[in-house]
C-alpha positions as CSV (number, residue, x, y, z in Angstrom):
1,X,8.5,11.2,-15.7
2,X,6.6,8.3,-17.9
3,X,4.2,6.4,-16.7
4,X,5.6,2.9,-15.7
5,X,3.2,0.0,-15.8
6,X,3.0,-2.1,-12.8
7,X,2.8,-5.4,-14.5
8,X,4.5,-5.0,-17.8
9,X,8.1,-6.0,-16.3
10,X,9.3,-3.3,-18.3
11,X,11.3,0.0,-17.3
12,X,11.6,0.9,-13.7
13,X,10.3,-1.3,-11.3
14,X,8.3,0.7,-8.9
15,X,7.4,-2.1,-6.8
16,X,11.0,-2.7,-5.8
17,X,12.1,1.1,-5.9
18,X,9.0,2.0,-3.7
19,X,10.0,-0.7,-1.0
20,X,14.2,-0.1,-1.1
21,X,12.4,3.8,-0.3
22,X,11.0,2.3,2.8
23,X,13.2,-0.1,3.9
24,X,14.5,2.0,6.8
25,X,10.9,2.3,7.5
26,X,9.8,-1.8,7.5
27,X,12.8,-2.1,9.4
28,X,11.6,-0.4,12.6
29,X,8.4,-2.0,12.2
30,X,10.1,-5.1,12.6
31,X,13.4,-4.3,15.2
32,X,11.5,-5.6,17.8
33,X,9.7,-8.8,16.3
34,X,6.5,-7.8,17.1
35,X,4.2,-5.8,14.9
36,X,2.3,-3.7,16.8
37,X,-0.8,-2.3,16.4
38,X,-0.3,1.0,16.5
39,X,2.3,0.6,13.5
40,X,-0.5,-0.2,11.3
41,X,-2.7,2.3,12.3
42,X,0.2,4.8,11.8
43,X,0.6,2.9,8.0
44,X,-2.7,3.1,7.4
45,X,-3.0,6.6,8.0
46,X,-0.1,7.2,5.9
47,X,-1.5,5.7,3.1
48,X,-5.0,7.5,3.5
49,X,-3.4,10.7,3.6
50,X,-1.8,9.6,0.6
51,X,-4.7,8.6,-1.2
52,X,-6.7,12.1,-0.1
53,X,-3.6,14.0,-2.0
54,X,-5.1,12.3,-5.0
55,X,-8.0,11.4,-4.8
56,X,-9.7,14.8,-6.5
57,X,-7.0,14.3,-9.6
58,X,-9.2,11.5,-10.5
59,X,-12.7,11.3,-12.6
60,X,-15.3,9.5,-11.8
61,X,-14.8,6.5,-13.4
62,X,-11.0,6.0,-12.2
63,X,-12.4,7.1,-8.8
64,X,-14.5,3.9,-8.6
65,X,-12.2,1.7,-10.4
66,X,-9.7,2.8,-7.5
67,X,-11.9,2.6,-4.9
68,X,-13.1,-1.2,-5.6
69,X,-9.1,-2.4,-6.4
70,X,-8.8,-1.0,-2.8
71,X,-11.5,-2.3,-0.9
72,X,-10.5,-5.7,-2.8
73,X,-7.0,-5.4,-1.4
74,X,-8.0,-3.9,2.4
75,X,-9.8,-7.8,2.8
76,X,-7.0,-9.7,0.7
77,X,-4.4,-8.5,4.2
78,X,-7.4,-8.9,6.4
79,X,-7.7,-12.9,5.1
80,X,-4.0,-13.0,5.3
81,X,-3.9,-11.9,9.2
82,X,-6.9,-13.6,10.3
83,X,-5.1,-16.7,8.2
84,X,-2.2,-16.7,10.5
85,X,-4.6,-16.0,13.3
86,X,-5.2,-19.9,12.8
């Protein structure tokens, strides 16, 4: 399969194909109008497992490109929830 960027706006658009995947998913999460913390736990832990299938693929270089993209991201949703906090 070719590599599709995830800014170009060209090709598939991962983005939208990776959420319609998980739309039964997000809907769960939000049936009950709460979210709950053991949802994102359970997320989380998804995505780490993910990341672990993966992680080894990369050099050492990408490793710590990935890695700082990520810790980046992990506080941009921590100000968002501690913005709707206030």
């Amino acid at each position: 399969m070719p590599r599709d960027g995830w800014f170009d706006g060209k090709g598939l658009d991962i983005v939208n194909c990776t959420r319609e995947a998980l739309r039964e998913k997000w809907d769960l999460f939000l049936e009950d109008g709460a979210v709950l913390t053991d949802e994102m736990v359970k997320l989380r832990q998804e995505i780490y497992t993910e990341l672990k299938k993966i992680e080894n693929l990369l050099d050492d270089g990408m490793h710590l490109a990935l890695s700082r993209i990520l810790v980046k991201y992990e506080m941009l949703v921590e100000l968002h929830m501690l913005k709707g906090r206030r």
